[in-house]
TITOR-569977 format. One record per residue (C-alpha): x, y, z; residue in three letters. Coordinates in steps of 0.1 Angstrom, whole numbers, plus 5000, padded with zeros to 4 digits. Example, Ala and Ser with C-alpha at 12.3 -4.5 7.8 and 13.67 -1.06 7.14 Angstrom:
// residues 2
<atom X="5123" Y="4955" Z="5078" code="ALA"/>
<atom X="5137" Y="4989" Z="5071" code="SER"/>
//
This chain:
// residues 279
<atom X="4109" Y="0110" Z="5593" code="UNK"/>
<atom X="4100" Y="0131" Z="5623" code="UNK"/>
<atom X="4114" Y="0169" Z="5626" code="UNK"/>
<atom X="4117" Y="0180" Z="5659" code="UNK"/>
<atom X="4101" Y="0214" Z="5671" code="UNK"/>
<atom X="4123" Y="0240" Z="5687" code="UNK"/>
<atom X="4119" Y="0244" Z="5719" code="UNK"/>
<atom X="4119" Y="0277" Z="5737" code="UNK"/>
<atom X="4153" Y="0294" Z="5735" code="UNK"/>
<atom X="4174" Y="0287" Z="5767" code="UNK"/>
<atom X="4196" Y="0308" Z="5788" code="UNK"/>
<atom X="4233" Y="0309" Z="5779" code="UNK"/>
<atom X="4251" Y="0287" Z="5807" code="UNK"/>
<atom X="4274" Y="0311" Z="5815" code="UNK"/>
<atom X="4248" Y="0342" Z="5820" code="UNK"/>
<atom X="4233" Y="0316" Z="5841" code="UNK"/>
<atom X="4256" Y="0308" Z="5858" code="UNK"/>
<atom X="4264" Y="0346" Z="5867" code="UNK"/>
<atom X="4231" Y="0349" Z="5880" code="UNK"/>
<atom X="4229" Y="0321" Z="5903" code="UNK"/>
<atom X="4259" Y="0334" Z="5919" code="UNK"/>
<atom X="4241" Y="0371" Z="5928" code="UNK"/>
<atom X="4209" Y="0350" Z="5938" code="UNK"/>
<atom X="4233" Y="0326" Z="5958" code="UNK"/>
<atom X="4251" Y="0360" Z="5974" code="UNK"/>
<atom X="4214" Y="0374" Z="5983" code="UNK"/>
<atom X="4205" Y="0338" Z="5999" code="UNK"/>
<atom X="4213" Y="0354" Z="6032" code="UNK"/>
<atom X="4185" Y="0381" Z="6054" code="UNK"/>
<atom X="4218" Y="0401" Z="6073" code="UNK"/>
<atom X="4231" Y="0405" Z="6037" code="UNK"/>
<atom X="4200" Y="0416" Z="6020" code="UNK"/>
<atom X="4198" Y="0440" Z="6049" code="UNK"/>
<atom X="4230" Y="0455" Z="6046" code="UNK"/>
<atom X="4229" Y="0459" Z="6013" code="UNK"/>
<atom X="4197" Y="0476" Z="6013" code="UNK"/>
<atom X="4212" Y="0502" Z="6043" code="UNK"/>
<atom X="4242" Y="0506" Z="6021" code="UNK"/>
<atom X="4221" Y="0514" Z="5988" code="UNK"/>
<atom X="4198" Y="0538" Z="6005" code="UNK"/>
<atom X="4229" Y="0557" Z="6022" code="UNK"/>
<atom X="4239" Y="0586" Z="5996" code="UNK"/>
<atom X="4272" Y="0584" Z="6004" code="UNK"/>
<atom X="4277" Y="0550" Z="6018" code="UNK"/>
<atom X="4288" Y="0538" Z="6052" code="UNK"/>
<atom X="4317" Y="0525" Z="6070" code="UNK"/>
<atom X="4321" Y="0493" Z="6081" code="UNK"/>
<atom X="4314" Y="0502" Z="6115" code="UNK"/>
<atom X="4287" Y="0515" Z="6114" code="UNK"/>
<atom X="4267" Y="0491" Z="6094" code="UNK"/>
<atom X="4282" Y="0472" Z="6123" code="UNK"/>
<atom X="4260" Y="0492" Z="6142" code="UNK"/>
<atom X="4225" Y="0489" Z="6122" code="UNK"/>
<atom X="4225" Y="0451" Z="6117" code="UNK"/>
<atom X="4234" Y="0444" Z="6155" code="UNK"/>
<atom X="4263" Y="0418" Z="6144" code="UNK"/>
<atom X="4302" Y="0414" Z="6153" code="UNK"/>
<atom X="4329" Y="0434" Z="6130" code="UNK"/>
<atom X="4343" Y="0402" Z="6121" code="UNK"/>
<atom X="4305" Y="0392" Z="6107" code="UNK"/>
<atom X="4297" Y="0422" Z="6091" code="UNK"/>
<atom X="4331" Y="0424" Z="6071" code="UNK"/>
<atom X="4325" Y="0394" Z="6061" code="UNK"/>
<atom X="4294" Y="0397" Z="6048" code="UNK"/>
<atom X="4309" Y="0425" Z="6032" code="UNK"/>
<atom X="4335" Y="0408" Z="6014" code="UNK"/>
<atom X="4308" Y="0387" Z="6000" code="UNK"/>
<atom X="4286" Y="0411" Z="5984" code="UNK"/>
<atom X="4322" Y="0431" Z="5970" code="UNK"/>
<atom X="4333" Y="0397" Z="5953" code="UNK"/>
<atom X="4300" Y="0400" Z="5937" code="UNK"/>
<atom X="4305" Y="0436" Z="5925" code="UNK"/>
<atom X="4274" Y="0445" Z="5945" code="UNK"/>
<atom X="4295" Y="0470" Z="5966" code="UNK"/>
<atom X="4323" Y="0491" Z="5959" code="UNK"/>
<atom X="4351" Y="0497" Z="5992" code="UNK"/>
<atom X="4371" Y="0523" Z="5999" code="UNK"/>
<atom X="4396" Y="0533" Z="6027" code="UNK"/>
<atom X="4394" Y="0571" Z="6043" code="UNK"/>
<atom X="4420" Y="0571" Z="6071" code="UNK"/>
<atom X="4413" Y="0541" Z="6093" code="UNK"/>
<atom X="4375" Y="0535" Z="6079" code="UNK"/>
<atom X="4362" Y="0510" Z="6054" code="UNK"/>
<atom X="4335" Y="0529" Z="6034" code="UNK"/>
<atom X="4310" Y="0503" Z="6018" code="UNK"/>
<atom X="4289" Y="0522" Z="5984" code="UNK"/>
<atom X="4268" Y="0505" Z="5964" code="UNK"/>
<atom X="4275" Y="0496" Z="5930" code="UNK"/>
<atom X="4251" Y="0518" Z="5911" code="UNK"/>
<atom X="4247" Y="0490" Z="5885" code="UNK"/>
<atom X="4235" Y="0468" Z="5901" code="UNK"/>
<atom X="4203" Y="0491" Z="5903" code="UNK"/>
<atom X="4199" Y="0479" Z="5870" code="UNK"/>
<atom X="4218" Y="0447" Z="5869" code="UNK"/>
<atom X="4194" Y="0429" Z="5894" code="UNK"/>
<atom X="4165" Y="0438" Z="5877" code="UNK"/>
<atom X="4175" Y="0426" Z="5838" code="UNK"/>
<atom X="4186" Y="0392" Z="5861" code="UNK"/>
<atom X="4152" Y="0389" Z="5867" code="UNK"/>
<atom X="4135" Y="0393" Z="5839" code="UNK"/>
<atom X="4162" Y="0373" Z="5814" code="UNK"/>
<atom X="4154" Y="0346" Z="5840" code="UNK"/>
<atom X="4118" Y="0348" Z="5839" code="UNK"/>
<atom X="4116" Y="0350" Z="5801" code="UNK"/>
<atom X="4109" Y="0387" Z="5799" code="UNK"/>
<atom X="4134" Y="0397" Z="5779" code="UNK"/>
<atom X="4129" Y="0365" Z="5754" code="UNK"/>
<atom X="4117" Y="0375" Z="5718" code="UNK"/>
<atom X="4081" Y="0384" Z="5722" code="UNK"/>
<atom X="4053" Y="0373" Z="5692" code="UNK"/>
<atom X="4044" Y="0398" Z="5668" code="UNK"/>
<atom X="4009" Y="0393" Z="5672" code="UNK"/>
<atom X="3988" Y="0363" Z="5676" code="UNK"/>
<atom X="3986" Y="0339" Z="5647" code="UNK"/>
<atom X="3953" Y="0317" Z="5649" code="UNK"/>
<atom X="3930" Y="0344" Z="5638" code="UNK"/>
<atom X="3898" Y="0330" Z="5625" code="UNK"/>
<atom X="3893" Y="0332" Z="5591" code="UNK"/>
<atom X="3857" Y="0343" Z="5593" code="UNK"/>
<atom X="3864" Y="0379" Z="5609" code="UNK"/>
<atom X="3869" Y="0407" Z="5590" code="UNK"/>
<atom X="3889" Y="0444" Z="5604" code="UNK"/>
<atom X="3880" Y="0472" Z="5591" code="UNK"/>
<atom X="3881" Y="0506" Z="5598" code="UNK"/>
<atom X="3859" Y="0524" Z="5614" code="UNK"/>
<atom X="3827" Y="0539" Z="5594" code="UNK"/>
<atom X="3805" Y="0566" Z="5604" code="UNK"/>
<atom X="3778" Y="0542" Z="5606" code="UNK"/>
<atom X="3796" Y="0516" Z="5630" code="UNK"/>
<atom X="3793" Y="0542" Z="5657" code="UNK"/>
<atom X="3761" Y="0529" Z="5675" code="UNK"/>
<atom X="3773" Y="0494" Z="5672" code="UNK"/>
<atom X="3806" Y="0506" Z="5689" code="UNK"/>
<atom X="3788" Y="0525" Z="5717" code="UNK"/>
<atom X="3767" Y="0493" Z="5724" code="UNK"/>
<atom X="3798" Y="0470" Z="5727" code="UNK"/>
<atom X="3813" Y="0500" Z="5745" code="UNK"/>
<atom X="3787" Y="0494" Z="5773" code="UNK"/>
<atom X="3786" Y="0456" Z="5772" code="UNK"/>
<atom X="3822" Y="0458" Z="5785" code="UNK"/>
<atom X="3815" Y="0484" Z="5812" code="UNK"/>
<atom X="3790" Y="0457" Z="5827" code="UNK"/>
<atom X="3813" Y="0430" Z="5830" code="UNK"/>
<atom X="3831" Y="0450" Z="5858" code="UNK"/>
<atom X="3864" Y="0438" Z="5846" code="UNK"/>
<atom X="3871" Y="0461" Z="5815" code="UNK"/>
<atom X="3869" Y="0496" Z="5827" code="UNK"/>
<atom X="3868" Y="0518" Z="5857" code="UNK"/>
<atom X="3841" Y="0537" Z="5832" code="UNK"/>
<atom X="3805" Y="0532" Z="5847" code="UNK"/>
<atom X="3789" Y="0550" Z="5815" code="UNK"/>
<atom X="3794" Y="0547" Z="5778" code="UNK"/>
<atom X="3812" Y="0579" Z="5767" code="UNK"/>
<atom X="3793" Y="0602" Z="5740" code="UNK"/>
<atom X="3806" Y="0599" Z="5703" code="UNK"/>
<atom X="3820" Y="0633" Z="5707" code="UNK"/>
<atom X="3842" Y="0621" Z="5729" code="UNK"/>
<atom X="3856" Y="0591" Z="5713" code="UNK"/>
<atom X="3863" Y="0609" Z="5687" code="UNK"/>
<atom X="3884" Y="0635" Z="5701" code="UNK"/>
<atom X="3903" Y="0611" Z="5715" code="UNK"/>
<atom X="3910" Y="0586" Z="5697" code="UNK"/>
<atom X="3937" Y="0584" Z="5664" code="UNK"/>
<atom X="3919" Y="0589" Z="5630" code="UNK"/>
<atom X="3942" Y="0560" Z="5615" code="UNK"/>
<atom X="3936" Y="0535" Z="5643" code="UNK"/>
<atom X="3903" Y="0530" Z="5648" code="UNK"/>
<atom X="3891" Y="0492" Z="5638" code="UNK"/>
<atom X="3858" Y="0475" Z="5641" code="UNK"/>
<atom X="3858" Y="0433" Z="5637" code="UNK"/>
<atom X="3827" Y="0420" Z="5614" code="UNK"/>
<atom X="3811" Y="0384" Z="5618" code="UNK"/>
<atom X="3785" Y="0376" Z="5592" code="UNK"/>
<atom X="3785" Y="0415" Z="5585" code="UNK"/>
<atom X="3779" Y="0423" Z="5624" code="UNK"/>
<atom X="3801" Y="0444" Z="5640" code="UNK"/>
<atom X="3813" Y="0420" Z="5670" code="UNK"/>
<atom X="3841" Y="0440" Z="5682" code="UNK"/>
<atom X="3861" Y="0472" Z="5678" code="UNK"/>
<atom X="3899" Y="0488" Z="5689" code="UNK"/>
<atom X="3913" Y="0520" Z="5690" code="UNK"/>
<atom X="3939" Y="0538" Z="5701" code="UNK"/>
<atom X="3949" Y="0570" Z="5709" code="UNK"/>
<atom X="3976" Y="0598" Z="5722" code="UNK"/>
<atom X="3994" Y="0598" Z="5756" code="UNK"/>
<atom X="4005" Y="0631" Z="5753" code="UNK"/>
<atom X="4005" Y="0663" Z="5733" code="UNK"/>
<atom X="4046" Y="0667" Z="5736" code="UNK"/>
<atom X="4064" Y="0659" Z="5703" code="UNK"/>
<atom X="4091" Y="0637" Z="5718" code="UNK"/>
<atom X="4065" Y="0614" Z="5730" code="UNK"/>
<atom X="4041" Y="0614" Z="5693" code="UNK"/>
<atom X="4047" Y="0575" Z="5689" code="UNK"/>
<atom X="4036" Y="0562" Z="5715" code="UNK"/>
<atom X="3996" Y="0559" Z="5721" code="UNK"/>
<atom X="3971" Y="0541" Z="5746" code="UNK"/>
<atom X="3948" Y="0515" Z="5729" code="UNK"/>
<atom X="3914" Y="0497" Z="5739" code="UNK"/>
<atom X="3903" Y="0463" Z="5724" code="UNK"/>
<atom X="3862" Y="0459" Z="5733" code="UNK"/>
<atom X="3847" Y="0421" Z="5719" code="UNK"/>
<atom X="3808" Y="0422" Z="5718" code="UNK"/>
<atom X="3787" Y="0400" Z="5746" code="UNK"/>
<atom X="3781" Y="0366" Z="5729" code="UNK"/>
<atom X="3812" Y="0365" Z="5709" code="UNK"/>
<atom X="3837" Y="0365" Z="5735" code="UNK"/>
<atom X="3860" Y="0336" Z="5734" code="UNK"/>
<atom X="3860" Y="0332" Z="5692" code="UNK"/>
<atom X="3890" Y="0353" Z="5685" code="UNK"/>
<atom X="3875" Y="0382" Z="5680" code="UNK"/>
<atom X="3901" Y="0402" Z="5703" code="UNK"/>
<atom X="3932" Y="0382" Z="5684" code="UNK"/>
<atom X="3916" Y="0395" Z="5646" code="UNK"/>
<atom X="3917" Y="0434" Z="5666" code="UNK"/>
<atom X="3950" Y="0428" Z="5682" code="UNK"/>
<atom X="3964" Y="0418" Z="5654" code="UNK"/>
<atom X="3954" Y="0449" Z="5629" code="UNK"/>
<atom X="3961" Y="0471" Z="5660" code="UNK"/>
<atom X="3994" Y="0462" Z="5662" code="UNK"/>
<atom X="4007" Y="0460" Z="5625" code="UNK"/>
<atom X="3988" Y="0490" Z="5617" code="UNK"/>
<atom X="4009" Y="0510" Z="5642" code="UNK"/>
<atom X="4039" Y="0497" Z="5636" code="UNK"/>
<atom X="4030" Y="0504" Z="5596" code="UNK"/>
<atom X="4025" Y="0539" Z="5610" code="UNK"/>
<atom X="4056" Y="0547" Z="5630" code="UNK"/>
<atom X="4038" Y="0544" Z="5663" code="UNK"/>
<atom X="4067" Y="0527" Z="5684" code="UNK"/>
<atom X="4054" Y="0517" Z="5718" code="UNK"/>
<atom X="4019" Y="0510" Z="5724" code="UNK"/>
<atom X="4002" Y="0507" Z="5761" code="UNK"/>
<atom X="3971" Y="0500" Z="5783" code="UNK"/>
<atom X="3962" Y="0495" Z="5818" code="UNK"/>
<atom X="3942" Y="0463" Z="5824" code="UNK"/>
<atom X="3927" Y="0454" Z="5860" code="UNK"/>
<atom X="3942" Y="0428" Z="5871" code="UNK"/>
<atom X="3908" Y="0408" Z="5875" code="UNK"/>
<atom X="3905" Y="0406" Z="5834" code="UNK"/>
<atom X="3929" Y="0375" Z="5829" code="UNK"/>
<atom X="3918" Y="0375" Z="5796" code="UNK"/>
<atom X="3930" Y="0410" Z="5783" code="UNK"/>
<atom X="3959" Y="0407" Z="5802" code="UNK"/>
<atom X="3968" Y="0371" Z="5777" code="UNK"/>
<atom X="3955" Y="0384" Z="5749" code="UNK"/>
<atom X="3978" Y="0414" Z="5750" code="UNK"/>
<atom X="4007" Y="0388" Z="5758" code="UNK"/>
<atom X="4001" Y="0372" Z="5727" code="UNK"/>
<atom X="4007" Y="0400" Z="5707" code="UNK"/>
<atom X="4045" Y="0415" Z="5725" code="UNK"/>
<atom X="4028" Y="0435" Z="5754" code="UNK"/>
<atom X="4044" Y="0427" Z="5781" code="UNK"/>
<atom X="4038" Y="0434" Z="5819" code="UNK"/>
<atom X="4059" Y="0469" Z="5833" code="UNK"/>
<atom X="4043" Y="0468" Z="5867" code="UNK"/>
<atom X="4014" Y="0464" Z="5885" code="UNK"/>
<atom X="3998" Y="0500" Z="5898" code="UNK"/>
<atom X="3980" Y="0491" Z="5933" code="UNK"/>
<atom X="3952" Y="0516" Z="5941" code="UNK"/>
<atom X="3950" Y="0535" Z="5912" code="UNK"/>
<atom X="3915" Y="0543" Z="5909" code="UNK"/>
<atom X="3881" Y="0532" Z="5919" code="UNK"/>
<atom X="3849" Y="0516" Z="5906" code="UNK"/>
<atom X="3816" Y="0515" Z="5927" code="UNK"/>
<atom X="3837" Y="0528" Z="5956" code="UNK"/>
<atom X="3864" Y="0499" Z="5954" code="UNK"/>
<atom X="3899" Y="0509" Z="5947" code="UNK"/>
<atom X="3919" Y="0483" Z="5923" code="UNK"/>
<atom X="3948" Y="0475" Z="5907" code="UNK"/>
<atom X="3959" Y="0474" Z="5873" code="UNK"/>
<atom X="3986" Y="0454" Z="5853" code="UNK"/>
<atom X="4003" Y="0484" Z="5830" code="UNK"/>
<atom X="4018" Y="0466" Z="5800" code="UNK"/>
<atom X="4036" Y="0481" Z="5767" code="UNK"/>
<atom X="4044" Y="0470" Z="5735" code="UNK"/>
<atom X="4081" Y="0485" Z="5717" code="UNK"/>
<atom X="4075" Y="0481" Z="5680" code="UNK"/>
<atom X="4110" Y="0462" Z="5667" code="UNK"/>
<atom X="4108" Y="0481" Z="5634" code="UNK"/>
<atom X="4113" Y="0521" Z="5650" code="UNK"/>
//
């Protein structure tokens, strides 16, 4: 007897269908144009004179008009003899879930990854594992991809700034192979769960599942703890982090172009974020 394996849960036909008619609406530049004067009018405009901007007839841009109010893009009202055309402040929001529901975004995301090799051991972190830490710590800086860093931070450092409850190192045949940490985003109260966290996998033993046995206690552990997002900025060179962190919930917010440099070239960053479902 064969069971057959779920497949990946699929989009309810009629939000699809909802969606495809706001992508079908948008299917059309002088549309997308006048949408985009009327959302970045404060108080809207008339009819005529988005007439005006896009350069078309009345009879064209009222129609176009009609189409993106049937949507419930725009809102119309009369003053006197004028149409006034305001955007739907929904949709400011509306377009963007379409988006990710579509893209799988906003699908359940894995807890944390599952195939973690037996042979790996997380612990926390001992007084003793510092120099280990510090090595692995500068084995990353010198693959260019993990940090804009060019020099390992001192001890002192790390310490201040990193949570005394979240600090992990990974063990292979009693080596220390790995470490992960996180630590505050801010001193304000209001934001005391949420924290910025670091995953480093020693030269050599990079591809073995190292990162998924940190990624894994990293994540339980602050969800144990009552920490309810967690967050890091990966360059967007570092395909690997960037899955990794996948695998576990993270998912991508943005991309942050330009934010800093390393060796006098500026790059980019993937920012993702993990919402714990238990707080």
């Amino acid at each position: 007897m064969t069971i057959a394996t779920p497949g990946p849960p699929m989009l309810p036909d009629a939000e699809a269908a909802t969606y495809a008619g706001w992508f079908a609406c948008l299917a059309e530049p002088t549309r997308v144009r006048l949408l985009h004067a009327v959302a970045t009018a404060p108080r809207g405009l008339t009819v005529g004179k988005l007439t005006e901007i896009l350069g078309t007839s009345q009879s064209t841009t009222s129609h176009h008009v009609r189409k993106l109010a049937e949507v419930g893009f725009v809102r119309l009202h009369k003053e006197g003899t004028a149409t006034w055309v305001t955007v739907n402040a929904a949709c400011c929001t509306g377009l963007p879930h379409a988006a990710d529901a579509v893209m799988g975004l906003l699908a359940p995301r894995p807890c944390c990854p599952g195939d973690v090799p037996a042979d790996v051991t997380v612990r926390a972190l001992r007084d003793e594992d510092w120099p280990a830490v510090r090595r692995i710590h500068a084995e990353g800086i010198a693959t260019g991809t993990a940090t804009f860093e060019t020099s390992v931070p001192s001890r002192e450092t790390l310490d201040g700034k990193w949570l005394s409850g979240h600090r992990w190192v990974a063990e292979l045949d009693g080596e220390v192979v790995g470490w992960a940490a996180a630590g505050p985003v801010s001193t304000r109260d209001c934001y005391s769960g949420i924290a910025e966290t670091s995953i480093y996998v020693a030269d050599g033993h990079r591809g073995r599942g190292i990162g998924k046995a940190l990624i894994r206690k990293q994540v339980t552990a602050a969800d144990d703890a009552g920490l309810w997002t967690l967050q890091t900025s990966i360059l967007t060179g570092n395909r690997t982090s960037i899955g990794l962190h996948h695998s576990a919930g993270f998912r991508t917010v943005g991309v942050r172009e330009r934010i800093a440099r390393r060796d006098g070239v500026w790059h980019d960053t993937v920012f993702v974020e993990r919402r714990s479902a238990l707080n």
